[in-house]
N, C-alpha and C positions, 0 to 999 in steps of 0.2 A: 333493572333500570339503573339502580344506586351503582353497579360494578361496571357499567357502560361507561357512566358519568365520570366515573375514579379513575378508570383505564384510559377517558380521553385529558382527562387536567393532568396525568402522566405521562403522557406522552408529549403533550405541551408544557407540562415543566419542563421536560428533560429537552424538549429543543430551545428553551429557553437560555437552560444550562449551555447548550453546545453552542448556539448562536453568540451568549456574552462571552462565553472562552475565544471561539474565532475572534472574536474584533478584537481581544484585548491581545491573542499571538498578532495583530494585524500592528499593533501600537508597541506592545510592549515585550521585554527579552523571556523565553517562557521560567526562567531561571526566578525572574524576578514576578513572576504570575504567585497571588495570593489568593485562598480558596477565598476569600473576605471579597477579593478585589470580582470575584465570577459572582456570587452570590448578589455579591452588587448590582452587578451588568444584568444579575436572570431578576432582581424584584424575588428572592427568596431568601430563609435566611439557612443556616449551615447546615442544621438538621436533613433539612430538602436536602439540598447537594449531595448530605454522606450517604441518606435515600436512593438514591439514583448511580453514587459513583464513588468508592475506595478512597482516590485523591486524585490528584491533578494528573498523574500517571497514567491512571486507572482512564480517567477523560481521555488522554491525546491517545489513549493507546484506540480506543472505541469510536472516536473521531475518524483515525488516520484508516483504520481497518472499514469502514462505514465508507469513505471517501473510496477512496482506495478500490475498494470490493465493486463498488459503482461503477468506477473507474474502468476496471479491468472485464466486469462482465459485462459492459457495455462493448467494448473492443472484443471478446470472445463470443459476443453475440452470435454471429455466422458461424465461428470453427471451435468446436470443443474436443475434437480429434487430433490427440498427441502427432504434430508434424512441423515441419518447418512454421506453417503460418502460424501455428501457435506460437511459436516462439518471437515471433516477428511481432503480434500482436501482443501480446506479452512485454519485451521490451518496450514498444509505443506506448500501451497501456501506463509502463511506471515513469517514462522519461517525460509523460504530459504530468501524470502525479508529481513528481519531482518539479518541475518547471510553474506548476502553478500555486503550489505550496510556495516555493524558496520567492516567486513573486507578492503574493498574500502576505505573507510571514515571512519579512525581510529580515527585522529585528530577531525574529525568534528561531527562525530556521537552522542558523548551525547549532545554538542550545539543543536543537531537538533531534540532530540525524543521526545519533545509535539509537534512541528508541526508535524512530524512522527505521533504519535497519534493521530490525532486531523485528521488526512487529512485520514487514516486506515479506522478508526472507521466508516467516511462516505462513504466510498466507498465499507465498508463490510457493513453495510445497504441499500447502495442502491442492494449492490449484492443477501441478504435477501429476500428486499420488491418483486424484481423481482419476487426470485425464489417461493416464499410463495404464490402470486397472481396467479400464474401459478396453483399452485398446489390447492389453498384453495380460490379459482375466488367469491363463494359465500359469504366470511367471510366480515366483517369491515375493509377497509383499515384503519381504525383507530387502530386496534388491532392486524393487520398485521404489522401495519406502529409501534408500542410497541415492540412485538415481533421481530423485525428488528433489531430493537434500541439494545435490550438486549443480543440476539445473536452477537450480534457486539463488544461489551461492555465486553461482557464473552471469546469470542474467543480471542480478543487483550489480557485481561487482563492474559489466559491461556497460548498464545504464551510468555506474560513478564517473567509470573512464571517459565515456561519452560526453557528461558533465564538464568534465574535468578538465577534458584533454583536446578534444574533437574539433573544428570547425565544421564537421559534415553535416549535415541534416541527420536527423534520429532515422527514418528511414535509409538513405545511404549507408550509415555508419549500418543498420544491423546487417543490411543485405550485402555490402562488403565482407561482416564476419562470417556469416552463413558460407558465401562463395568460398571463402579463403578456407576453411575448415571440411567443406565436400572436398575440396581439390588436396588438402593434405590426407583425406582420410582415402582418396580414391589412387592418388599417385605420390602422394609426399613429397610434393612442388604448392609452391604458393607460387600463382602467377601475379 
């Protein structure tokens, strides 16, 4: 009964913790976020915090991974089979993560997008190696575990440019590159 009780005020700590970090990425630059300034917002004081979380790093990294993971297995829901629509849900999946972050977290969003990246990139690998082993069980996890890497690496970097560069919609813009990339690998013409 006591270890019911302990595991449920920790688990309400810790979204206590996550809840006063968002609002303050929502106010303030994450540069200038102090673990004083979240302890604050959670009603705990720093002990709690270091309880629960390394640093402020350790938080955005388990935040964005937590959002994110949501994010993306809600959109993989229907297809976990290594194929084009993965890849199409896949990028949707990160260009709404991206879009509703860099909305949320105006102030704090460029402070924060190589950890953004950096935390992406492995969790669209691990979501790869999965899907590839599933599909290609006899191949080299070593050449699964490349192919992971690169797909990771390509999707992020196509979500950026999309960002970046684009006027298309996030669905036009992948289903153009999907097109463009059968047709160079089929006949080496981009129509």
């Amino acid at each position: 009964m006591i270890k019911g009780n302990t595991d449920l005020r920790m688990i309400r700590t810790r979204k206590f913790i996550i809840d006063s970090f968002i609002q303050l990425l929502e106010k303030k630059d994450f540069n200038s976020i102090r673990i004083s300034d979240i302890t604050s917002g959670a009603m705990i004081n720093r002990a709690t915090f270091y309880h629960h979380f390394v640093d402020k790093y350790d938080l955005l990294e388990k935040v964005i991974k937590e959002e994110l993971m949501a994010n993306v297995l809600q959109e993989l829901s229907n297809n976990e089979e290594f194929n084009e629509e993965l890849l199409k849900s896949v990028f949707l999946s990160i260009t709404k993560f991206h879009m509703s972050l860099s909305d949320r977290c105006q102030r704090s969003y460029h402070d924060m997008t190589v950890n953004i990246e950096s935390i992406i990139k492995k969790e669209l690998e691990h979501i790869f190696i999965q899907s590839l082993l599933k599909k290609y069980h006899g191949e080299s996890n070593e050449n699964l575990r490349i192919i992971a890497t690169m797909l990771s690496w390509m999707i992020y970097a196509a979500v950026m440019d999309w960002k970046d560069h684009s006027s298309k919609s996030p669905e036009d813009y992948v289903d153009n590159v999907i097109l463009s990339i059968r047709q160079l690998l089929n006949n080496g013409n981009i129509e």
